[in-house]
FIKOLVEX-495805 format. One record per residue (C-alpha): residue number from 0; residue in three letters; z negated, y negated, x. Coordinates in pm, 1 decimal. Layout:
BEGIN
{i->NUM	aa->ALA	up->Z	north->Y	east->X}
...
***
This chain:
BEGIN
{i->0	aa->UNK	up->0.0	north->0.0	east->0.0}
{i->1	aa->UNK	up->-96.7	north->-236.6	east->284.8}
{i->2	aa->UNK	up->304.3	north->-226.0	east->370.5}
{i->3	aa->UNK	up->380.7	north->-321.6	east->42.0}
{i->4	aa->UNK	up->185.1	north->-580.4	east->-6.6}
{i->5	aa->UNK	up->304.5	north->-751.4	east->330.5}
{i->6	aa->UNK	up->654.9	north->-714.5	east->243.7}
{i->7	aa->UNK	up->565.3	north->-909.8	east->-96.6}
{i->8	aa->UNK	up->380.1	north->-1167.8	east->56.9}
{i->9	aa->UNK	up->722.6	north->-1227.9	east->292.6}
{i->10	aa->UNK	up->894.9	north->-1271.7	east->-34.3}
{i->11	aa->UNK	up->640.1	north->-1468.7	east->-152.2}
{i->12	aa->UNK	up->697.4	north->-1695.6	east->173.1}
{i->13	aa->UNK	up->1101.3	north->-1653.3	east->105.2}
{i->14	aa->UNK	up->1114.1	north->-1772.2	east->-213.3}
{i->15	aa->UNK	up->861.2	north->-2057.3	east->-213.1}
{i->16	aa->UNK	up->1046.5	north->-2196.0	east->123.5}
{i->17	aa->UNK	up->1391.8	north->-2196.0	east->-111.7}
{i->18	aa->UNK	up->1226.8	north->-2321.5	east->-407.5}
{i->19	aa->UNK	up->1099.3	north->-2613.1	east->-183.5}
{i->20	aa->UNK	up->1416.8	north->-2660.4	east->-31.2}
{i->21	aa->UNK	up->1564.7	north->-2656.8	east->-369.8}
{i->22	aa->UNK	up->1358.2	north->-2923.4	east->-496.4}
{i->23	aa->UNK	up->1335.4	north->-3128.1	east->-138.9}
{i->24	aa->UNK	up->1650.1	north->-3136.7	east->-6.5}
{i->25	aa->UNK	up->1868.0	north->-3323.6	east->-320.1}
{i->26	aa->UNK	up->1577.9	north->-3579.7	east->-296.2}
{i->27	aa->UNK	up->1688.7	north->-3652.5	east->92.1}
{i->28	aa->UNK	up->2045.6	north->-3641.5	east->-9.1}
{i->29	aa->UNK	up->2005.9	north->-3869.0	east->-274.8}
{i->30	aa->UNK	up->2036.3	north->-4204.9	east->-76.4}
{i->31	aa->UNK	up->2275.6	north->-4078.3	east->114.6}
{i->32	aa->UNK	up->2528.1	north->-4052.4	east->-205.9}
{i->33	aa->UNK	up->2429.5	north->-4409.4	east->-359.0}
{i->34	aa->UNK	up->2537.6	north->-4501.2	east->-7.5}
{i->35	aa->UNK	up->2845.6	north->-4329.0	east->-43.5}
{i->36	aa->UNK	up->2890.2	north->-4449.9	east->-418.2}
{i->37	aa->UNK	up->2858.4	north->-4834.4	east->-272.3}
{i->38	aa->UNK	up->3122.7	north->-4779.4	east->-5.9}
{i->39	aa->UNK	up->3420.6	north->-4667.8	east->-283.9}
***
């Protein structure tokens, strides 16, 4: 069980690293595209 349990708590590390990224990265983008958006 103790394997199993570590390789859902990598998951567990997985998926809450994309979720973040998910959430944080259009956030950092987002400036980024208004300055685009000026330039046109």
């Amino acid at each position: 069980m103790s394997g199993l349990s570590a390789i859902f708590y990598e998951l567990g590390n997985i998926l809450s690293t994309l979720i973040w990224g998910i959430l944080v990265v259009p956030s950092l983008y987002q400036p980024l595209f208004k300055k685009d958006a000026e330039f046109t």
